[in-house]
Residue frames as qw, qx, qy, qz and C-alpha x, y, z in Angstrom:
[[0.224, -0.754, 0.569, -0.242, -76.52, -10.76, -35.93],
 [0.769, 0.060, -0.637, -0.011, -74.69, -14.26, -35.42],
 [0.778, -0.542, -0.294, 0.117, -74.64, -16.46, -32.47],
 [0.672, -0.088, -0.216, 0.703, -70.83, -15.37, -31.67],
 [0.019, 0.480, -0.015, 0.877, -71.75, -11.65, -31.45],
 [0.532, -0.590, -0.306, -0.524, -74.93, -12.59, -29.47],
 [0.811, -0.078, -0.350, 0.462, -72.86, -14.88, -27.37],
 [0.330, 0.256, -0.165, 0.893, -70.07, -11.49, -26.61],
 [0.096, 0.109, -0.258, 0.955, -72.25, -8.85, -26.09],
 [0.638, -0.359, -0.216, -0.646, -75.54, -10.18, -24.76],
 [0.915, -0.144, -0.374, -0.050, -75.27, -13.38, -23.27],
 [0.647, 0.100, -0.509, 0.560, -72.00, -12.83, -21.61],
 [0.104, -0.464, 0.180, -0.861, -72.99, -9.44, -19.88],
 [0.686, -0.467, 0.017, -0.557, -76.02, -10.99, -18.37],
 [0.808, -0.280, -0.457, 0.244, -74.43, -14.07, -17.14],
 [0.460, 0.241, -0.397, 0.757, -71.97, -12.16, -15.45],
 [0.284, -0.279, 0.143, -0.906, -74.81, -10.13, -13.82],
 [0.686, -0.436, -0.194, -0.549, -76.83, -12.95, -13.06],
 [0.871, -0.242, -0.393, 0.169, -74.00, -14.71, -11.29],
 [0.120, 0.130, -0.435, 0.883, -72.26, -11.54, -9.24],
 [0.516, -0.385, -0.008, -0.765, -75.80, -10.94, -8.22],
 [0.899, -0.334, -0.135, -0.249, -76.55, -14.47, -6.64],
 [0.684, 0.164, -0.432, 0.564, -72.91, -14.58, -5.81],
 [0.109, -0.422, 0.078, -0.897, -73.90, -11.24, -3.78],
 [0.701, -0.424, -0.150, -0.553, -76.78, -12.71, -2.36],
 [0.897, -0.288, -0.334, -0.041, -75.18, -15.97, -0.86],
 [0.580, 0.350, -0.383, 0.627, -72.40, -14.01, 0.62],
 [0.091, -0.238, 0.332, -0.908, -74.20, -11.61, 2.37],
 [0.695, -0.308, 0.272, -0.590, -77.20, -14.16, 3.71],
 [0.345, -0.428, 0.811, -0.201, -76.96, -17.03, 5.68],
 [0.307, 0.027, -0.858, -0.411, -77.87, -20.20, 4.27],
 [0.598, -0.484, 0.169, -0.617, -81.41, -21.61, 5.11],
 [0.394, -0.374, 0.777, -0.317, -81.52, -24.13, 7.68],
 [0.038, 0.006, -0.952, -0.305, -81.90, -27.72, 6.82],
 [0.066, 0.562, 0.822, -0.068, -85.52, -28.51, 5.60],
 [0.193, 0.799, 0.305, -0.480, -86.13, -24.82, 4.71],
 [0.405, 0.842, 0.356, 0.037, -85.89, -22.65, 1.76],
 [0.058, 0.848, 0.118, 0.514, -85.25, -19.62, 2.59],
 [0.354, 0.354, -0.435, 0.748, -82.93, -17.48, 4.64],
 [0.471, -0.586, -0.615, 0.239, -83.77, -16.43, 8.15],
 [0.185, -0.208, -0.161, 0.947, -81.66, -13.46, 7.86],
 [0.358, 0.687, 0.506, -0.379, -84.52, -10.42, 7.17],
 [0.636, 0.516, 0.409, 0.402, -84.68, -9.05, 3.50],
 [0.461, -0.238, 0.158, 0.840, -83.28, -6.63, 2.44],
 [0.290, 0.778, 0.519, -0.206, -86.08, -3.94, 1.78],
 [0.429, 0.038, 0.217, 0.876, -84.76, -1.88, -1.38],
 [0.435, -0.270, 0.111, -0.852, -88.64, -0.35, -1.46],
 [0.045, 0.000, 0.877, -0.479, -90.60, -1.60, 0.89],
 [0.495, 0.385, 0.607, -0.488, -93.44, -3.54, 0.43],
 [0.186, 0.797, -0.370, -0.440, -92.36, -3.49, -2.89],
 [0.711, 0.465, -0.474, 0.231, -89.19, -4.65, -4.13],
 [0.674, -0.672, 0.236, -0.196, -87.40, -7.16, -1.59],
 [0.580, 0.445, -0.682, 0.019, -83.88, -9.20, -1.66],
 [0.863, -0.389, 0.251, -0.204, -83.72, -12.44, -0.25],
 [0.035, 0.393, -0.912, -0.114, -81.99, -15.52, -0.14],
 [0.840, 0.258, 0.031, -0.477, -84.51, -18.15, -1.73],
 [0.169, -0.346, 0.870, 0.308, -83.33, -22.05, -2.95],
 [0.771, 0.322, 0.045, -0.547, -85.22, -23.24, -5.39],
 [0.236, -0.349, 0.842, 0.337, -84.24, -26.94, -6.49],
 [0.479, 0.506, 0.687, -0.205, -87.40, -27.27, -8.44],
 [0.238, 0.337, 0.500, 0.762, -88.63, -25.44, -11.50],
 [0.333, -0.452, -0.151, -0.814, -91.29, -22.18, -11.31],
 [0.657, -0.490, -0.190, -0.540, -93.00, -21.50, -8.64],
 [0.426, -0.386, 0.740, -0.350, -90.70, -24.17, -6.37],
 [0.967, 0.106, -0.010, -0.233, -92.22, -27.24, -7.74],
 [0.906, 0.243, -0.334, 0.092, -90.44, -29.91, -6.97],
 [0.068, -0.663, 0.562, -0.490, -88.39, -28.49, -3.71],
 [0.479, -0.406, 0.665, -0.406, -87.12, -31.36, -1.24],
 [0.973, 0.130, 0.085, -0.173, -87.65, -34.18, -3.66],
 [0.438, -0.589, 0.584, 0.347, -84.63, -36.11, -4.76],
 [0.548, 0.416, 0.553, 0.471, -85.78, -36.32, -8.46],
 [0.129, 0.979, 0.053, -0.152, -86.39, -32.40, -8.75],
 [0.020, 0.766, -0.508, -0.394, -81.97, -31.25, -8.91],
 [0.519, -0.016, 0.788, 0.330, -81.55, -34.68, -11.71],
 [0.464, 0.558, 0.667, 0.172, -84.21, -34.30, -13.69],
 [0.221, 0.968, 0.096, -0.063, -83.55, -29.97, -13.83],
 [0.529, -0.571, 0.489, 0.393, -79.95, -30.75, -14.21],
 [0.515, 0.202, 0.806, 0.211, -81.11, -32.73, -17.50],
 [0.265, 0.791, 0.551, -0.018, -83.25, -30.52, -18.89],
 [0.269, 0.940, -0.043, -0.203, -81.57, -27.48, -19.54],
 [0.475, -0.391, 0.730, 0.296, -78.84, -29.83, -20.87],
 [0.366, 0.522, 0.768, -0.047, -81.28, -30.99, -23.31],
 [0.240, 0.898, 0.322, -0.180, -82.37, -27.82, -24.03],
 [0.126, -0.716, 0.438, 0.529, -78.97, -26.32, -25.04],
 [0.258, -0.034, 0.790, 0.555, -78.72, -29.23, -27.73],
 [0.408, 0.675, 0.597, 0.146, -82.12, -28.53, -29.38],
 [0.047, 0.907, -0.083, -0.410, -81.37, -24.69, -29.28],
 [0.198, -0.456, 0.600, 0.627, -77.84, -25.74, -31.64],
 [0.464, 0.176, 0.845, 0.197, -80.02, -27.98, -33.56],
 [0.297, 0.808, 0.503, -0.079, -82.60, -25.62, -34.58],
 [0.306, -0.805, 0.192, 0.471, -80.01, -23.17, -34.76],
 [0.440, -0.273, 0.743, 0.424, -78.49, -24.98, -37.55],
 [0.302, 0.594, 0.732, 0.142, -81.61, -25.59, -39.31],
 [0.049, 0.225, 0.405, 0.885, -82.04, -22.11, -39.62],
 [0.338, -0.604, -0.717, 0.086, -85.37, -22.22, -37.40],
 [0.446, -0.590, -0.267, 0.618, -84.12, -18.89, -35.99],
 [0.426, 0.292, 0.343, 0.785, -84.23, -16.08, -38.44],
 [0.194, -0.890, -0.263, -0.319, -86.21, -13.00, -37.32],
 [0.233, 0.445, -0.569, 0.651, -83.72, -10.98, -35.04],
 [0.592, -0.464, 0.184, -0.633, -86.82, -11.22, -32.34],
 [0.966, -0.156, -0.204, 0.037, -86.37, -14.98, -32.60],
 [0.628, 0.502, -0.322, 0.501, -82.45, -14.21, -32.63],
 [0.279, -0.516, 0.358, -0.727, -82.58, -11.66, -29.04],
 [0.819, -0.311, 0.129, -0.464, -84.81, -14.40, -27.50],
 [0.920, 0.040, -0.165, 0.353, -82.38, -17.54, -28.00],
 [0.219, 0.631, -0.405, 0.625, -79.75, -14.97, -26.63],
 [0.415, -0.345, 0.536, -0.650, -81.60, -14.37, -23.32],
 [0.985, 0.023, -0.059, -0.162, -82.89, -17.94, -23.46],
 [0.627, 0.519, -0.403, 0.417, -79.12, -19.08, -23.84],
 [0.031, 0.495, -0.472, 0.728, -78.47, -16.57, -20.56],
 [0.649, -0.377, 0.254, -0.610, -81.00, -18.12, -18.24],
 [0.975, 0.013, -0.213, 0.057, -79.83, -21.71, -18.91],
 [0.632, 0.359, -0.491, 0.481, -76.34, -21.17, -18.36],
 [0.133, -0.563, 0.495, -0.648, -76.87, -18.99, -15.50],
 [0.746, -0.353, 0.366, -0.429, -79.21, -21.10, -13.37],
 [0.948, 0.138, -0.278, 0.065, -77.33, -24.51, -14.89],
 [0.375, 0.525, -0.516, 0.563, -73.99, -22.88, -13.25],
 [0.578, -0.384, 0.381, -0.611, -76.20, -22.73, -9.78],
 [0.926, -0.215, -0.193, -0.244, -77.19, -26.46, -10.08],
 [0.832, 0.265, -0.325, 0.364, -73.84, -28.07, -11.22],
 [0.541, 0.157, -0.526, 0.638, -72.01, -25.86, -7.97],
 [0.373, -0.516, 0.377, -0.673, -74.04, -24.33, -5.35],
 [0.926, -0.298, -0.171, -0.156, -74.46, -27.39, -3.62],
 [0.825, 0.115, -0.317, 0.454, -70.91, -27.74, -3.13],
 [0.103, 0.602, 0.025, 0.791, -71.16, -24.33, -1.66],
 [0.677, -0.571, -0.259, -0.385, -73.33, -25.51, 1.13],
 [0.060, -0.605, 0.652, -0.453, -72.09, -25.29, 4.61],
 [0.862, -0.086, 0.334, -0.372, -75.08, -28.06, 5.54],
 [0.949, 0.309, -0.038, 0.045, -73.25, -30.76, 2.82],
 [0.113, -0.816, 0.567, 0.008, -69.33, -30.09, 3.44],
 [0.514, -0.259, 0.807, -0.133, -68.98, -33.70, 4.51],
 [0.852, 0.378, 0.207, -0.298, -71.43, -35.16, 1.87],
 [0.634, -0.014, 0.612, 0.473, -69.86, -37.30, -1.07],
 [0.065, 0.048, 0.565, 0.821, -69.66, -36.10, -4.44],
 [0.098, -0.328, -0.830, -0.440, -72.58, -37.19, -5.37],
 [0.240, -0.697, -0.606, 0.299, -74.71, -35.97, -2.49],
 [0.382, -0.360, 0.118, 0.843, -73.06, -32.49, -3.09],
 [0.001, -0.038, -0.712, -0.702, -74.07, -32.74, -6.53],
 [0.231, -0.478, -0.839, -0.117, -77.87, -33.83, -5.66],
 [0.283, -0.626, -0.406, 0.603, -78.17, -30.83, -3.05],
 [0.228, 0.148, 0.308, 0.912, -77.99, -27.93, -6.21],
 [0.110, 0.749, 0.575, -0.310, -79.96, -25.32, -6.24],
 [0.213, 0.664, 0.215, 0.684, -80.90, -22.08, -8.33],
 [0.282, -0.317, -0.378, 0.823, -80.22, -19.02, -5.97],
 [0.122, 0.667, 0.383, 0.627, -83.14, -16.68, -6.39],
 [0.320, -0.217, -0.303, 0.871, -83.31, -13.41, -4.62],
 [0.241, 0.016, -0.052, -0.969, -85.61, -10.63, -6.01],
 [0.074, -0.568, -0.800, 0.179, -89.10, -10.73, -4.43],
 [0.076, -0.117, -0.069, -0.988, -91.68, -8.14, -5.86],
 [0.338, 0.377, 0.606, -0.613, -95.28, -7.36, -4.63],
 [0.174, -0.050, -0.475, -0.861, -98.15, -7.04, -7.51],
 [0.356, -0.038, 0.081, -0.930, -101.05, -5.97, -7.60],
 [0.849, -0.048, 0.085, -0.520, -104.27, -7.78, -7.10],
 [0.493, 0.338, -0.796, -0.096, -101.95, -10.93, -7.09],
 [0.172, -0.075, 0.826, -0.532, -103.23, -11.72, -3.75],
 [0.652, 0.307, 0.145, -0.678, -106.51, -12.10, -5.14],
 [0.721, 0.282, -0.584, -0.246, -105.52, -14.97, -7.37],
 [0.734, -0.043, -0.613, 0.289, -103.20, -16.53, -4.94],
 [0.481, -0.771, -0.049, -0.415, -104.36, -15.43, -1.20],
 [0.837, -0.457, 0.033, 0.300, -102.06, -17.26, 0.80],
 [0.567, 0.584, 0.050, 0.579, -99.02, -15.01, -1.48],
 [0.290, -0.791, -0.292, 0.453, -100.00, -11.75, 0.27],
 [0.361, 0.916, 0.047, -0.169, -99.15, -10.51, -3.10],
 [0.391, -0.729, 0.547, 0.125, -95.82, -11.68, -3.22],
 [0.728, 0.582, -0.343, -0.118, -94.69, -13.20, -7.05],
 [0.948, -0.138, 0.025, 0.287, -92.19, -16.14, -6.44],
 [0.373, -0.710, 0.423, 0.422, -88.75, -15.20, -5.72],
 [0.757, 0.629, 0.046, 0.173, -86.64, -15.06, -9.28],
 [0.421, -0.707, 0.262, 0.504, -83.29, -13.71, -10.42],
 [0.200, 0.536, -0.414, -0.708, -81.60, -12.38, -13.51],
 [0.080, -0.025, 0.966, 0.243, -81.73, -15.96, -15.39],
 [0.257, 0.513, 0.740, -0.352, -85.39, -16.40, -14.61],
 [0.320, 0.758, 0.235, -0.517, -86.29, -13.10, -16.14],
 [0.018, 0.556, -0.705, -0.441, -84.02, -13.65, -18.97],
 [0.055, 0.157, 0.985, 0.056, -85.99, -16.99, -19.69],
 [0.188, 0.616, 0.724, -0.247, -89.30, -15.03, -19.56],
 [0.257, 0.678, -0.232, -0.648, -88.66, -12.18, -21.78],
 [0.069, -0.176, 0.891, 0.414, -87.14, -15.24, -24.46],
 [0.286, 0.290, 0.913, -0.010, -90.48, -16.79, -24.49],
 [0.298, 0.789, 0.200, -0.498, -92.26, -13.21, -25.20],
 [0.330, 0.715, -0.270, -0.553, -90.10, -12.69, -27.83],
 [0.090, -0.266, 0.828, 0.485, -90.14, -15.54, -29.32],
 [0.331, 0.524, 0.689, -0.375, -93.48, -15.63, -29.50],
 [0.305, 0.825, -0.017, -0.475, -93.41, -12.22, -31.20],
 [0.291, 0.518, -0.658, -0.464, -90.64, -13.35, -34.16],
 [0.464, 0.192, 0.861, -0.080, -92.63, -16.52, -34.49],
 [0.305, 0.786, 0.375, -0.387, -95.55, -13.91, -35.24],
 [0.194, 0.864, -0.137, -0.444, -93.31, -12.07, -37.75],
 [0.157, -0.389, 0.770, 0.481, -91.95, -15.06, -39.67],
 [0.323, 0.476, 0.810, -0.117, -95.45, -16.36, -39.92],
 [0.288, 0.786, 0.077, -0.541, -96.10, -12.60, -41.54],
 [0.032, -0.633, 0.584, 0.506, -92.99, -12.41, -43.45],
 [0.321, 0.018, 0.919, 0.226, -93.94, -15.90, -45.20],
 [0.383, 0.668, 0.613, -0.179, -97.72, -15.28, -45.89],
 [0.248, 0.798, -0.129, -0.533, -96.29, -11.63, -47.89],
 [0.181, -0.542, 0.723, 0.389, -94.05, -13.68, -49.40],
 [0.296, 0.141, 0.880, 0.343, -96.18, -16.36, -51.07],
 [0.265, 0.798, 0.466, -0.277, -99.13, -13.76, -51.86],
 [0.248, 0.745, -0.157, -0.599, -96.54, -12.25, -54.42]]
């Protein structure tokens, strides 16, 4: 499949889903209060104990790393800038040839654009920055995450959790399937090669 197909009828679908969904989310909870995170409003139990929607800002990478610094929204602003130009590069090269690699630079694709669309304007969005200059506006991004699930024996790794996986959203997961499957069509060009010189 080429990039312009993947582009159409992958890549567009999920942005669109991963930004009506966090467009959803910041409409219908309140922003959090300066110096916090996270909404005040209560989640939105879909099952309970479960599967929860919030309103999460995350101006860091995984996990929050890097929330409330003022190198964290520059330096992830950069980065998945970056990343888009190595993705054409390899792209070009030819680096990509297993459809598994092919699916995974799709949803890889979708999770940059979506959370890169969060940096570059939800700050401007902010009722707490109205006043701010550009720049300050600009410095305030964030990734809007929302879907908070429970798993199993995670408390047991990370006790202070209460079992509770970091907040994510469509992008995120779209970025973590890519990495499985490129893993896997790594695995299967690494096959495909070895049959190949062994005839």
């Amino acid at each position: 499949m080429t990039l312009p197909r993947l582009l159409l009828f992958l890549v567009l679908p999920l942005y669109i889903l991963d930004q009506a969904t966090k467009a959803w989310t910041v409409r219908h909870f309140s922003e959090p209060p300066p110096g916090s995170f996270s909404s005040n409003d209560m989640p939105w139990m879909i099952i309970p104990d479960w599967f929860h929607w919030i309103r999460v800002h995350n101006q860091g990478v995984a996990f929050g790393l890097g929330n409330g610094t003022t190198w964290a929204p520059v330096i992830f602003l950069l980065v998945p800038i970056i990343a888009l130009f190595l993705i054409r590069i390899f792209w070009k090269k030819g680096a990509f040839e297993h459809m598994l690699s092919k699916l995974a630079v799709a949803l890889l694709l979708c999770g940059i654009f979506g959370n890169l669309t969060d940096r570059l304007v939800q700050g401007f969005l902010l009722e707490q920055t109205k006043d701010g200059s550009f720049w300050e506006r600009l410095s305030q991004g964030y990734v809007v995450d929302f879907i908070s699930v429970r798993l199993p024996f995670y408390d047991k790794i990370v006790p202070a959790s209460g079992g509770w996986w970091p907040t994510f959203n469509v992008a995120d997961s779209c970025i973590c399937i890519a990495a499985v499957l490129l893993f896997l069509g790594g695995l299967k060009e690494e096959q495909a090669k070895k049959k190949a010189e062994a005839r």
